[in-house]
Rosetta silent file (secondary structure, phi, psi, omega in degrees, C-alpha in Angstrom):
SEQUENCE: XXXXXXXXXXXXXXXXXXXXXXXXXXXXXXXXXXXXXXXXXXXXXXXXXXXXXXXXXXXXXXXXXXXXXXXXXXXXXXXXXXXXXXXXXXXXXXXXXXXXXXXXXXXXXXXXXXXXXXXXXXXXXXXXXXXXXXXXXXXXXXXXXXXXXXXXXXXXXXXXXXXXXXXXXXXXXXXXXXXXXXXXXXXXXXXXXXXXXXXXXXXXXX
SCORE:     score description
SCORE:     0.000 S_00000001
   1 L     0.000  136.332 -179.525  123.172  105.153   86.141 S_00000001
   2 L   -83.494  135.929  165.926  121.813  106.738   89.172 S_00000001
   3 L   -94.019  154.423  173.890  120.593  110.501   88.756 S_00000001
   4 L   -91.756  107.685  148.002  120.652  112.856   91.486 S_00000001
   5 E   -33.435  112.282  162.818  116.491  114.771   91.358 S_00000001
   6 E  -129.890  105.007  177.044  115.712  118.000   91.799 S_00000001
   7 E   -69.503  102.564  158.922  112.292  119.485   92.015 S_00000001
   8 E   -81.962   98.541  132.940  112.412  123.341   91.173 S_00000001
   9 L  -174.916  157.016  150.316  110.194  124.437   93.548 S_00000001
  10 L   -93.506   50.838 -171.723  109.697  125.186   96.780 S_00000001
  11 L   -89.365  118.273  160.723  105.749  124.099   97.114 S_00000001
  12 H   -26.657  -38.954 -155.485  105.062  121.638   99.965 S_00000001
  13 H   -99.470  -33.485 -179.286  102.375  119.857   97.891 S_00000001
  14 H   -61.376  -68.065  177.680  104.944  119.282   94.643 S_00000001
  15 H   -32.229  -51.941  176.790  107.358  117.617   97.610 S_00000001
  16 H   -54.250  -51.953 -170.049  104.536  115.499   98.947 S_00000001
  17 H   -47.844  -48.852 -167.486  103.336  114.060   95.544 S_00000001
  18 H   -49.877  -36.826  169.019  106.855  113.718   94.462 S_00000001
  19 H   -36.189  -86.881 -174.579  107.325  111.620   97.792 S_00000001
  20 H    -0.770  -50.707  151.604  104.344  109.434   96.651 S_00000001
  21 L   -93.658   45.480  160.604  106.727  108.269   93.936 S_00000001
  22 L    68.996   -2.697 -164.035  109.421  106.549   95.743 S_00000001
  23 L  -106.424  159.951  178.783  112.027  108.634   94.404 S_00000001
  24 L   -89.899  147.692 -159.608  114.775  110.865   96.396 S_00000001
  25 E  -162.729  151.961  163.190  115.011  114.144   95.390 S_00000001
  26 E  -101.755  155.507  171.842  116.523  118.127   96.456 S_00000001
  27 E  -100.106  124.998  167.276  114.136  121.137   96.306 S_00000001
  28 L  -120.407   57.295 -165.438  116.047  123.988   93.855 S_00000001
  29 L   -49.685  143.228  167.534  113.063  126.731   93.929 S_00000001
  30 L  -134.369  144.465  177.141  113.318  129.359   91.032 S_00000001
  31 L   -87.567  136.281  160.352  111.660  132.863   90.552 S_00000001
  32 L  -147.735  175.361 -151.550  111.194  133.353   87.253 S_00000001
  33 L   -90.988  122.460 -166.230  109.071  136.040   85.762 S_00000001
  34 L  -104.616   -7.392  170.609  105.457  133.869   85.276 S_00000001
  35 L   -29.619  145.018 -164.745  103.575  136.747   83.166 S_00000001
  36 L   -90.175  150.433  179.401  101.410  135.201   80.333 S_00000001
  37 L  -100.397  155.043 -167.730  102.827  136.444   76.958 S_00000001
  38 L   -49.003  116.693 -179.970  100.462  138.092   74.676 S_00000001
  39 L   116.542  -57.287  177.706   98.352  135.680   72.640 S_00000001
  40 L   -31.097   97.798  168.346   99.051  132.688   75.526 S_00000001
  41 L   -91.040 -139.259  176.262   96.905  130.111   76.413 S_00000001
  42 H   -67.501  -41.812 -155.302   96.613  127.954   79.759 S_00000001
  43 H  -100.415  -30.370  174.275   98.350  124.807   78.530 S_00000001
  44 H   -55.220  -39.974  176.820  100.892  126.801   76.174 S_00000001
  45 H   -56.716  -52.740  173.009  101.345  129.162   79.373 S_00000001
  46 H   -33.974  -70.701 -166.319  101.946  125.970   81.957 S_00000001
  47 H   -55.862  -30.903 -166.085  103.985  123.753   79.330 S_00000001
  48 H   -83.859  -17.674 -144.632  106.577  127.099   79.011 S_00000001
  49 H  -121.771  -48.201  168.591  106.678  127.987   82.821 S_00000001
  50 H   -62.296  -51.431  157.872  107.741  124.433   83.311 S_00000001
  51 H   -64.064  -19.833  159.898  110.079  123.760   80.881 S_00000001
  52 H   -76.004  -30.001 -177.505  111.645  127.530   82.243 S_00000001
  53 H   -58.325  -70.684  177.019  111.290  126.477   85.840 S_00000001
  54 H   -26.815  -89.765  170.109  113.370  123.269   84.637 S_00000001
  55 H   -22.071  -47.917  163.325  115.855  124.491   82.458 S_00000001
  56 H   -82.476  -14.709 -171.716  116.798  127.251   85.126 S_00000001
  57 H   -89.587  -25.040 -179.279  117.230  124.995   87.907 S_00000001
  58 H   -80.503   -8.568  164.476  119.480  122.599   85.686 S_00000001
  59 H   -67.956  -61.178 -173.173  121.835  125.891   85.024 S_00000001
  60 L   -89.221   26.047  177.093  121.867  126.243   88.700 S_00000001
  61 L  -126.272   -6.426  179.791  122.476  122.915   90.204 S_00000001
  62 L    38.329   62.816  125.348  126.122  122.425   88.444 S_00000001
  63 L  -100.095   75.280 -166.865  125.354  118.653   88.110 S_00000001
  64 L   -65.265    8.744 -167.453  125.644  117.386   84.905 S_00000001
  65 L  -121.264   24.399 -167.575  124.391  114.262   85.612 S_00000001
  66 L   -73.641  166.348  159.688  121.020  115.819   87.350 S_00000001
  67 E  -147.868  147.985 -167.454  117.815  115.545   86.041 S_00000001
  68 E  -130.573  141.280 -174.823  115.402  118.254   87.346 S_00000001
  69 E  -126.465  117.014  161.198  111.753  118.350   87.277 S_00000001
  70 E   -54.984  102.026  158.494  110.040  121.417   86.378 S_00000001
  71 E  -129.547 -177.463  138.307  106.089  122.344   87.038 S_00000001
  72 L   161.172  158.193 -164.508  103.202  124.770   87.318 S_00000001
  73 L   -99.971  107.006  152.000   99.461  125.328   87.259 S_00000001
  74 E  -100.754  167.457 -179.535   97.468  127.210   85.396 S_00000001
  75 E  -130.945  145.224 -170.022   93.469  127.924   85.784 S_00000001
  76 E  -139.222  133.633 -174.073   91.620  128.848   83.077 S_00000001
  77 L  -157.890  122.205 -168.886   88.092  129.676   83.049 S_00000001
  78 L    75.496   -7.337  177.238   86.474  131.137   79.944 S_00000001
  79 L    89.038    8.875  153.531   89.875  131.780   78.281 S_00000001
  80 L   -89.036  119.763 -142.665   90.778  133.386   81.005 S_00000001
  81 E   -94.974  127.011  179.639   94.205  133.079   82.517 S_00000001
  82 E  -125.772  119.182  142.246   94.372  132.723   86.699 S_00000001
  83 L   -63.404 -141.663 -169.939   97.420  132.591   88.420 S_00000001
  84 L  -108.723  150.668  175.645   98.656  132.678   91.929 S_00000001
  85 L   -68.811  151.223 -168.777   96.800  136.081   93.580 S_00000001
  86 L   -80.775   -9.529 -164.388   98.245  139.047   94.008 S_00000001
  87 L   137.345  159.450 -120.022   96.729  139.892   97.648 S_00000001
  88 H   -90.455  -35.971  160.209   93.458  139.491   98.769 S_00000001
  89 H   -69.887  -23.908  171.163   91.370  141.274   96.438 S_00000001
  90 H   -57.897  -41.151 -176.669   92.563  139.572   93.493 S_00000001
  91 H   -58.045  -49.922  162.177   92.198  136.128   95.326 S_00000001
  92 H   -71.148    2.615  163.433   88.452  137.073   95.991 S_00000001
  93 H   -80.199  -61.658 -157.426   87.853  138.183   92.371 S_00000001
  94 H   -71.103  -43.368 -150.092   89.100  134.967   90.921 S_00000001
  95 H   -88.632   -9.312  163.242   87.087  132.644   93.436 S_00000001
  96 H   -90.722   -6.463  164.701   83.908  134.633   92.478 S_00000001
  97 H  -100.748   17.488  177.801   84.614  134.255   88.591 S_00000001
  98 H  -111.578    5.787  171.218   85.252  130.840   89.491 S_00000001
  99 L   -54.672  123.454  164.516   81.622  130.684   91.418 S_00000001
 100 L    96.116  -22.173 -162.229   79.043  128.756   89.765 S_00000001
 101 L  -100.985  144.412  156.176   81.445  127.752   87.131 S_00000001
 102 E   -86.356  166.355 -177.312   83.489  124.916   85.145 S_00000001
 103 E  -155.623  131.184 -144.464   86.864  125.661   84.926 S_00000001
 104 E  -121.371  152.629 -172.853   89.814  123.777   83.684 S_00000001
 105 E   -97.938  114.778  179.795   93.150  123.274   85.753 S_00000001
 106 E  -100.581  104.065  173.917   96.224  123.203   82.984 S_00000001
 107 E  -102.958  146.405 -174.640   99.354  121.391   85.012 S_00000001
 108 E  -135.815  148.989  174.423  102.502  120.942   82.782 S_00000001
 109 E  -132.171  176.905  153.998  105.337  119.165   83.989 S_00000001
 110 E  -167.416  146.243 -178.336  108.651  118.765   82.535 S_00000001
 111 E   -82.230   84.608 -158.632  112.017  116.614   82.731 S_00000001
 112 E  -119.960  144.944  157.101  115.448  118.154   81.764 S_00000001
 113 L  -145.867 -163.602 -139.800  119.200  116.622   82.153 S_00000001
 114 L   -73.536  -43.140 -174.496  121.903  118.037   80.517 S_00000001
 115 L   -94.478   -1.828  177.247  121.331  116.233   77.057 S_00000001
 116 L  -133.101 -121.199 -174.043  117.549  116.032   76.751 S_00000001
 117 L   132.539  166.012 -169.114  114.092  117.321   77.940 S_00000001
 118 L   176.562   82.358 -178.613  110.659  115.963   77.766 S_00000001
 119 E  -112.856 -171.055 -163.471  107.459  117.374   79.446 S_00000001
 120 E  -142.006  150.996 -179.377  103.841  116.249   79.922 S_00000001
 121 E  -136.920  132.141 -175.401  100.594  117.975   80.387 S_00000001
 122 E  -102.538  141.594  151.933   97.064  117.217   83.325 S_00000001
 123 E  -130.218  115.602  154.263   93.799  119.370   81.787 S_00000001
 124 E  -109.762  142.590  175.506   91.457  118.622   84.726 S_00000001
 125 E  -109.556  120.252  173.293   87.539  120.399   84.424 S_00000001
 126 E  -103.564  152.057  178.594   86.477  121.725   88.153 S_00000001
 127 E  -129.976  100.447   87.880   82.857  122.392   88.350 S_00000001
 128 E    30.909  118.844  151.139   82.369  125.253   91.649 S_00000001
 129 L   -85.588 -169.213 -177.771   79.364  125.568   93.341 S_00000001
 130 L   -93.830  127.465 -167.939   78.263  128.718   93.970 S_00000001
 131 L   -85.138  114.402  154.847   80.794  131.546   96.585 S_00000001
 132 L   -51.537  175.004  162.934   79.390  134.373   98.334 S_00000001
 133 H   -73.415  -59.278  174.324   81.547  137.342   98.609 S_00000001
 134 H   -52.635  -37.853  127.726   81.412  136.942  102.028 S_00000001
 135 H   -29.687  -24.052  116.362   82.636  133.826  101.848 S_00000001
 136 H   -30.031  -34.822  172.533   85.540  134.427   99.529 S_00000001
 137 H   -88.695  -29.692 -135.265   86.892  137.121  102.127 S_00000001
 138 L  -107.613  -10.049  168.224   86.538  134.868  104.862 S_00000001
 139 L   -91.045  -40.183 -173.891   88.788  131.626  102.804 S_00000001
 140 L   -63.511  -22.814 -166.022   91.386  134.843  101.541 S_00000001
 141 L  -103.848   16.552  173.083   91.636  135.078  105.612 S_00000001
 142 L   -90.964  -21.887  165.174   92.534  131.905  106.516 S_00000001
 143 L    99.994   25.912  161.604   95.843  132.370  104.036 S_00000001
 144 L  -115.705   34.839  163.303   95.512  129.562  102.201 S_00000001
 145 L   -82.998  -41.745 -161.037   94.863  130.857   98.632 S_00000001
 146 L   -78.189  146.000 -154.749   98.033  132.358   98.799 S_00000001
 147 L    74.518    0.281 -150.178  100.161  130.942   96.520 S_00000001
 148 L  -140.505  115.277 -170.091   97.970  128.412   94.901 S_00000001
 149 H   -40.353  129.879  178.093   97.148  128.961   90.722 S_00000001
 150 H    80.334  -22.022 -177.336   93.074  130.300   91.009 S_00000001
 151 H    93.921  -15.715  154.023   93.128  131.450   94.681 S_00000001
 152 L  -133.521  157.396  170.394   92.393  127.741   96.001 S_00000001
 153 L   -97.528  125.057  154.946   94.138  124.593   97.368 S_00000001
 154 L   -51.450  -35.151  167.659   91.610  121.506   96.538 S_00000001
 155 L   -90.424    1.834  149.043   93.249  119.441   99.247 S_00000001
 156 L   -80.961 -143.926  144.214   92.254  122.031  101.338 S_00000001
 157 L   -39.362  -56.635 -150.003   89.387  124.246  102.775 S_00000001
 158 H   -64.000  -67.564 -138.420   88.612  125.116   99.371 S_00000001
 159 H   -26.435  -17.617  171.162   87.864  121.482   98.476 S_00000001
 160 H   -59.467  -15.816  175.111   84.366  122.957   99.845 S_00000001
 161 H   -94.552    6.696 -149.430   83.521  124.560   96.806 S_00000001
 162 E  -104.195  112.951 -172.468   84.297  121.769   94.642 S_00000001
 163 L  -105.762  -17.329 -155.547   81.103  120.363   93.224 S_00000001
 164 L  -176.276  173.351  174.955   82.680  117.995   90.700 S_00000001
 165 L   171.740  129.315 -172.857   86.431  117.017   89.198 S_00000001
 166 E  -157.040   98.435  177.013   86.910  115.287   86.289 S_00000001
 167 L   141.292 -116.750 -173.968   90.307  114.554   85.242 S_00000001
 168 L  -108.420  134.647  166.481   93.806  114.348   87.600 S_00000001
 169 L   -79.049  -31.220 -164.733   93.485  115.687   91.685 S_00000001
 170 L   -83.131  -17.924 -172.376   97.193  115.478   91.653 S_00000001
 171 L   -84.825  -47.596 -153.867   97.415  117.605   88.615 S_00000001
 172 L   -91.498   19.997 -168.522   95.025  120.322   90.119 S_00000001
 173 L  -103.683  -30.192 -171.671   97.366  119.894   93.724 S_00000001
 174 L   116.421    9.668  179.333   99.906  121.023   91.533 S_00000001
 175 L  -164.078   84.966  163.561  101.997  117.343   90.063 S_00000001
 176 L   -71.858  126.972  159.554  100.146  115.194   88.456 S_00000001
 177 H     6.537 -106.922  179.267  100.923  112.138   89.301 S_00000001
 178 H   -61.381    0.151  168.054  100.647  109.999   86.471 S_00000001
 179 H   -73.917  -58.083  159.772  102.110  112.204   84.059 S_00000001
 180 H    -8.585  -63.792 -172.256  104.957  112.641   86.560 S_00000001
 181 H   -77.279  -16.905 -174.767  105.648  109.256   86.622 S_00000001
 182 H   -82.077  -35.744  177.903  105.801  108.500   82.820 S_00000001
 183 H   -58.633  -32.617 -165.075  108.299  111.448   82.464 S_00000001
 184 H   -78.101  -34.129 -165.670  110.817  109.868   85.111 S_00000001
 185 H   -56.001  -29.033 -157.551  110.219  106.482   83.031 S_00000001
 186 L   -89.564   -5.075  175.139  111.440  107.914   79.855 S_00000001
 187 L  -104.598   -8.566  177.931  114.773  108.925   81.927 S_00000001
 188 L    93.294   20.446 -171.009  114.964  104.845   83.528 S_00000001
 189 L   -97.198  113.983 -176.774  113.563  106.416   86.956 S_00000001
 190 L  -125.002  136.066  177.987  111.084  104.187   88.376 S_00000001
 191 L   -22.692  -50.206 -161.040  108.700  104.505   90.732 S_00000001
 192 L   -89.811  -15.309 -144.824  109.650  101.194   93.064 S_00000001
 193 L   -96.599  -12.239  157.294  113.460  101.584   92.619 S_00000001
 194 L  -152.255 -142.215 -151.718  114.632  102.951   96.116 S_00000001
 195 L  -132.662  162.031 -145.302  112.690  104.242   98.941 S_00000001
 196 L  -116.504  122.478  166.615  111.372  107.844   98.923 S_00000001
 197 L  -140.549  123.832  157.971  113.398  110.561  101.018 S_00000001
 198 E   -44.527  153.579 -162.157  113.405  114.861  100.446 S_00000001
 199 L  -102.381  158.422  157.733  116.750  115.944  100.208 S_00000001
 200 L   -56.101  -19.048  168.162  118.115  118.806  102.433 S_00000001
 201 L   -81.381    3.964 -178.213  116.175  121.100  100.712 S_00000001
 202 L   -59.009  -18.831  170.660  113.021  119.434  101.391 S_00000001
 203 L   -68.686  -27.805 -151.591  111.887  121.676  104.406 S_00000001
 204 L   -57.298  131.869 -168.478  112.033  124.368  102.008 S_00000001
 205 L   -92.024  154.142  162.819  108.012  126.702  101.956 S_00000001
 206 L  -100.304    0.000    0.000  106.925  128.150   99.303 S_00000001
């Protein structure tokens, strides 16, 4: 049986990755409220934000025969929870508590169709050298923190602070990969099995 794909989100960088694995797919971005609940950590926060991100998009695509893939990244540093920033000072607060520092990337993914579910979890460790302030304002002004769990993109600019990475890149991009791909396996979805194209919704920005 063929499934029709649907990535809920609209992130560029999910879409690319998603490419990567050969499969065709629609973008069905959902807001959902991402606040950490009291008590939460990073991978419990991730795995739940995924499996809601999922779960709402398979409610909203009126396809029973969809299967929808669900993610998002948390950063955790110290037992601290970082999301996506709020506006500029927040972005430069997190990249100076993330100066100097390891830090761990939590990516959760998950798989839903109508009768099952199934997700997977990347822990990557970033090691930071160390970020001036001035330097923090002057990466919040290029605008490409915004949006992106911690205040940086790693295949970006930021990759300049990156001293180290030990674990998935694709996880701390925001899909890992190889997780990715084991979930579609456990649904018959295989990497190699047609040729990779976004959907109409594939233009969609985050």
């Amino acid at each position: 049986m063929t499934h029709r794909i649907i990535l809920a989100s609209a992130s560029p960088r999910r879409a690319q990755l998603l490419t990567q694995l050969g499969v065709c797919f629609d973008m069905l971005p959902q807001a959902i409220d991402e606040t950490p609940q009291s008590g939460e950590s990073a991978t419990e926060l991730s795995l739940r934000l995924a499996h809601e991100k999922a779960q709402s998009a398979l409610a909203d695509a009126g396809d029973g025969g969809a299967l929808v893939l669900g993610s998002d990244t948390v950063v955790d540093v110290d037992d601290t929870l970082l999301g996506k920033p709020v506006n500029g000072e927040d972005a430069v607060s997190m990249l100076l508590q993330l100066s100097g520092r390891i830090h761990r990337v939590c990516t959760a993914v998950s798989l839903a169709s109508r009768e099952s579910s199934a997700s997977r979890l990347s822990e990557t460790k970033v090691r930071f050298r160390e970020i001036t302030d001035s330097e923090a304002h002057a990466y919040w002004n290029t605008g490409e923190p915004k949006g992106k769990a911690g205040g940086y993109a790693i295949q970006g600019r930021g990759a300049v602070f990156v001293e180290s990475i030990s674990g998935s890149y694709s996880g701390v991009m925001g899909l890992p990969l190889f997780e990715t791909a084991a979930l579609l396996a456990e649904f018959a979805v295989l990497p190699w099995q047609s040729p990779a194209a976004v959907g109409e919704k594939g233009d969609a920005q985050s």
